[in-house]
C-alpha positions as CSV (number, residue, x, y, z in Angstrom):
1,X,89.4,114.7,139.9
2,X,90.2,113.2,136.7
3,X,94.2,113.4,135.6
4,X,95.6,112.7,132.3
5,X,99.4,111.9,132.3
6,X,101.4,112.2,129.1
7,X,104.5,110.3,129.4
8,X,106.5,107.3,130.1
9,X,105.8,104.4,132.4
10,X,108.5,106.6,134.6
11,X,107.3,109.3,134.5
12,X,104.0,108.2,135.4
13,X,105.5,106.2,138.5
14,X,107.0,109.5,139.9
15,X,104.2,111.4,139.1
16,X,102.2,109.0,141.3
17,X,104.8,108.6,144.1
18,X,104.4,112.5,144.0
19,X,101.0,113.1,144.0
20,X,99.9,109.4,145.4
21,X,96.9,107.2,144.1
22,X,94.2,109.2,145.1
23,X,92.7,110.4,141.6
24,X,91.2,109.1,138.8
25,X,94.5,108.7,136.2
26,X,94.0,108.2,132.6
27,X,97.4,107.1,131.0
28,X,99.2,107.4,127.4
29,X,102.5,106.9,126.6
30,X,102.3,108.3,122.8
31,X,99.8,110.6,121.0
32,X,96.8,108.1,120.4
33,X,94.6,109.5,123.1
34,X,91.0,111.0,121.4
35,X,89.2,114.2,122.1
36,X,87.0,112.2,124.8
37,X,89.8,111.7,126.5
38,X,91.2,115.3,126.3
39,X,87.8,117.0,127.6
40,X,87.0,114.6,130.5
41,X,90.3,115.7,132.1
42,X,89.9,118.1,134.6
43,X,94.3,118.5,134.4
44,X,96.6,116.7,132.1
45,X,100.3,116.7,132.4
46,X,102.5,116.0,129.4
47,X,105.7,115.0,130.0
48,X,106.4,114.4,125.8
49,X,105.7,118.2,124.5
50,X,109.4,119.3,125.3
51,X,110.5,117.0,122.2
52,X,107.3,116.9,120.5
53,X,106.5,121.3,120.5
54,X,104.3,120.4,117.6
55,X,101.6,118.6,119.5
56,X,100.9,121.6,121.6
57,X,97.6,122.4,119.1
58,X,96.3,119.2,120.7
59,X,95.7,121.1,123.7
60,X,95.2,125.0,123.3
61,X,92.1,125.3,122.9
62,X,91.0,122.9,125.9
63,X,88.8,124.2,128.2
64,X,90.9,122.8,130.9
65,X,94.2,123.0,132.7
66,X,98.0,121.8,130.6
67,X,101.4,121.1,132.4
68,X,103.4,121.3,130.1
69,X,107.2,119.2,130.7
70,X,108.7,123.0,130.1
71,X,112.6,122.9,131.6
72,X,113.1,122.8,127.2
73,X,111.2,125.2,125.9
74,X,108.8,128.1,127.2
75,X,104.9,128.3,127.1
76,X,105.9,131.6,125.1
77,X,107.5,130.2,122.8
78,X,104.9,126.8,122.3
79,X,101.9,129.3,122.0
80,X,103.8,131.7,119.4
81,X,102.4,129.4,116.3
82,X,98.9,129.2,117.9
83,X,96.3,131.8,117.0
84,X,94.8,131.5,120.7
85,X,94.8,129.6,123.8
86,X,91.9,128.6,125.6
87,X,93.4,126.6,128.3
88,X,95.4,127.7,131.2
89,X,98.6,126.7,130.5
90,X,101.7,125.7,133.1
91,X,105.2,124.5,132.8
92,X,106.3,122.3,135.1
93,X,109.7,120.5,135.8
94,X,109.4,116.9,135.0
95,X,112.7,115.6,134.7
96,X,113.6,112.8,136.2
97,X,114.1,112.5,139.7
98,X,112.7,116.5,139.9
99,X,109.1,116.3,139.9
100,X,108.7,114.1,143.3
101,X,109.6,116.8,145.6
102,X,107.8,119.0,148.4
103,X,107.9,122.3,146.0
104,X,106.3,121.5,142.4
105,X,108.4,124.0,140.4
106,X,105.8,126.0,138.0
107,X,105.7,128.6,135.0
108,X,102.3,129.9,133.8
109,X,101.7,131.2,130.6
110,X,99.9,134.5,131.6
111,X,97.6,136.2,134.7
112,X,94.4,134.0,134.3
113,X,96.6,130.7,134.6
114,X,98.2,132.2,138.1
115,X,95.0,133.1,139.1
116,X,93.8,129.2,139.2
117,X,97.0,127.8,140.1
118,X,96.8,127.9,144.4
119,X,93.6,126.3,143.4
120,X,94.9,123.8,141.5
121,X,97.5,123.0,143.4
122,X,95.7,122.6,147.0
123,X,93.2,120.0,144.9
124,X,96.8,118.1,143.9
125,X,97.5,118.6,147.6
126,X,100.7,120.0,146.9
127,X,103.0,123.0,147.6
128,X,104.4,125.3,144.5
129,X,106.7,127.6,143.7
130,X,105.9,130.2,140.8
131,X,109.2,131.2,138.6
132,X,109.5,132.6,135.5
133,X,108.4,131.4,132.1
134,X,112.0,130.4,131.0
135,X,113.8,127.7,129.3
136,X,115.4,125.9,131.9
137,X,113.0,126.8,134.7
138,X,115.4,127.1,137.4
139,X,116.4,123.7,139.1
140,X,117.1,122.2,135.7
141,X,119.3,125.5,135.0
142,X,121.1,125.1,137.6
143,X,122.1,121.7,138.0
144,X,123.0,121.1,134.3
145,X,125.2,123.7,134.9
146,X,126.6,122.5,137.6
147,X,126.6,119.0,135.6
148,X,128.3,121.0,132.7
149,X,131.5,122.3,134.9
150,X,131.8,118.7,136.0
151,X,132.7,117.6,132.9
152,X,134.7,120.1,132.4
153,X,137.0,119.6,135.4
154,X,137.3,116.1,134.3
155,X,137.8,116.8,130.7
156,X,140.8,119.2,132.2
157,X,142.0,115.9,134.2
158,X,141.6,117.8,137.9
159,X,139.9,115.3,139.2
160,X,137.7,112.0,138.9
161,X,134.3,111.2,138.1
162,X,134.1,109.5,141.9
163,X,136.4,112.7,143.6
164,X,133.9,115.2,141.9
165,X,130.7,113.5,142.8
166,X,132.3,112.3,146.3
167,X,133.4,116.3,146.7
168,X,130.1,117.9,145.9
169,X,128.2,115.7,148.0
170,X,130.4,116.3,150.8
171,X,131.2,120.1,150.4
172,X,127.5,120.9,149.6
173,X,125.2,118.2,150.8
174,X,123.6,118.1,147.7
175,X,121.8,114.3,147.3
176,X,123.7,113.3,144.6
177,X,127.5,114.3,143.0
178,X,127.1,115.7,139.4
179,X,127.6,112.7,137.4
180,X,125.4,110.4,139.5
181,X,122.7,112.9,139.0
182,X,123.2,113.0,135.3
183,X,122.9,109.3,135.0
184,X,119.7,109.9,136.5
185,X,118.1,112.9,134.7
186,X,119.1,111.7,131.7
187,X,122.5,112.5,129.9
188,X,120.2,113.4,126.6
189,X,118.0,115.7,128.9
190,X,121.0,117.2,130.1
191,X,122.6,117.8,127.1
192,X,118.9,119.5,125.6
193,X,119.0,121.2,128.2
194,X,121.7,123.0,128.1
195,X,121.5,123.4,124.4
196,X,118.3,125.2,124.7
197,X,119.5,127.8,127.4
198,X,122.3,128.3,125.5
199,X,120.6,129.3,122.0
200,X,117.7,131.0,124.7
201,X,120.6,133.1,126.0
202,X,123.9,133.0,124.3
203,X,125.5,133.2,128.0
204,X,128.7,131.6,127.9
205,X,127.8,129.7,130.8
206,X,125.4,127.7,129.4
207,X,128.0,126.5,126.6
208,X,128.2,122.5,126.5
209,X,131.8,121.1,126.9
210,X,133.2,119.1,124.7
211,X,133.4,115.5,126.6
212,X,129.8,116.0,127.3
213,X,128.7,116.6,124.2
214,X,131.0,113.7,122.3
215,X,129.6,111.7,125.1
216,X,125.8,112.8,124.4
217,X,126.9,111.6,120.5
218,X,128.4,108.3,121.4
219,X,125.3,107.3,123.5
């Protein structure tokens, strides 16, 4: 099976701890890959479309199967400006540290897509979990919420960066405390993240908290 990843040299290293060595990988780490490449892949996964929506007409009209880096903006939405999509189409979470996991969290863009997806996935020898085609997905909604509230107990002064990522770990066994896990998503992916749930939903939850946000500005 022949795989195309879109990404960073990260991304493809997780990707690859994820779904091992076994495949035939072509590799690109911009936009300079030709049509040759694009129709010889039997699945490509780009990890760049999140930030780059506008390179989604590369793709959809493929006769062939897009993962699209989705936890920013939803297949919905990246189809909208297209006057058809021939591929099947996925979201998938591709954050850092997110995608090498036992579940690979995915969106599909409509029925045909979820019919070829427990295909798809048993050839990537991998297990899935379907949600909904959202911005955020769900595991990035959730933890850069929970990221989000950190910062907001320390911008109040209740507690440290090491008490609050000492006391999650502890109280909820989750691997990491929030700010170690924002150092390694990403503080800008964090910060987008939120952003785009937040003008996806207008729910005061989602609403970035000041030290975050002057810290997403000074980096």
């Amino acid at each position: 099976m022949k795989i195309l990843v879109v990404g960073s040299p990260s991304n493809l290293q997780e990707f690859k701890e994820k779904f091992t060595e076994n495949y035939d990988y072509g590799f690109f780490s911009d936009y300079s890959f030709g049509k040759d490449d694009l129709e010889k892949a039997d699945i490509i996964f780009d990890f760049y479309i999140g930030d780059n929506p506008e390179q989604f007409e590369l793709y959809s009209n493929l006769n062939s199967n897009v993962f699209i880096n989705a936890p920013k903006i939803s297949l919905a939405e990246l189809a909208y400006y297209q006057e058809g999509i021939s591929c099947n189409l996925y979201g998938f979470n591709g954050l850092p540290t997110f995608l090498n996991r036992p579940l690979l969290e995915v969106s599909c863009f409509d029925d045909k897509a979820k019919a070829e997806l427990a295909s798809l996935c048993n050839d990537l020898a991998t297990e899935f979990i379907v949600v909904d085609d959202r911005v955020g997905l769900v595991t990035p909604r959730v933890i850069s919420m929970i990221i989000n509230e950190a910062y907001f107990t320390l911008q109040e002064g209740t507690a440290s960066v090491e008490d609050i990522d000492k006391g999650m770990k502890l109280g909820t066994n989750y691997p990491f405390g929030p700010f170690e896990w924002c150092g390694k998503i990403g503080l800008q992916n964090v910060y987008e993240v939120l952003e785009a749930i937040y003008d996806d939903t207008k729910d005061e939850r989602y609403k970035i908290c000041p030290l975050l946000k002057k810290e997403y500005l000074k980096a």
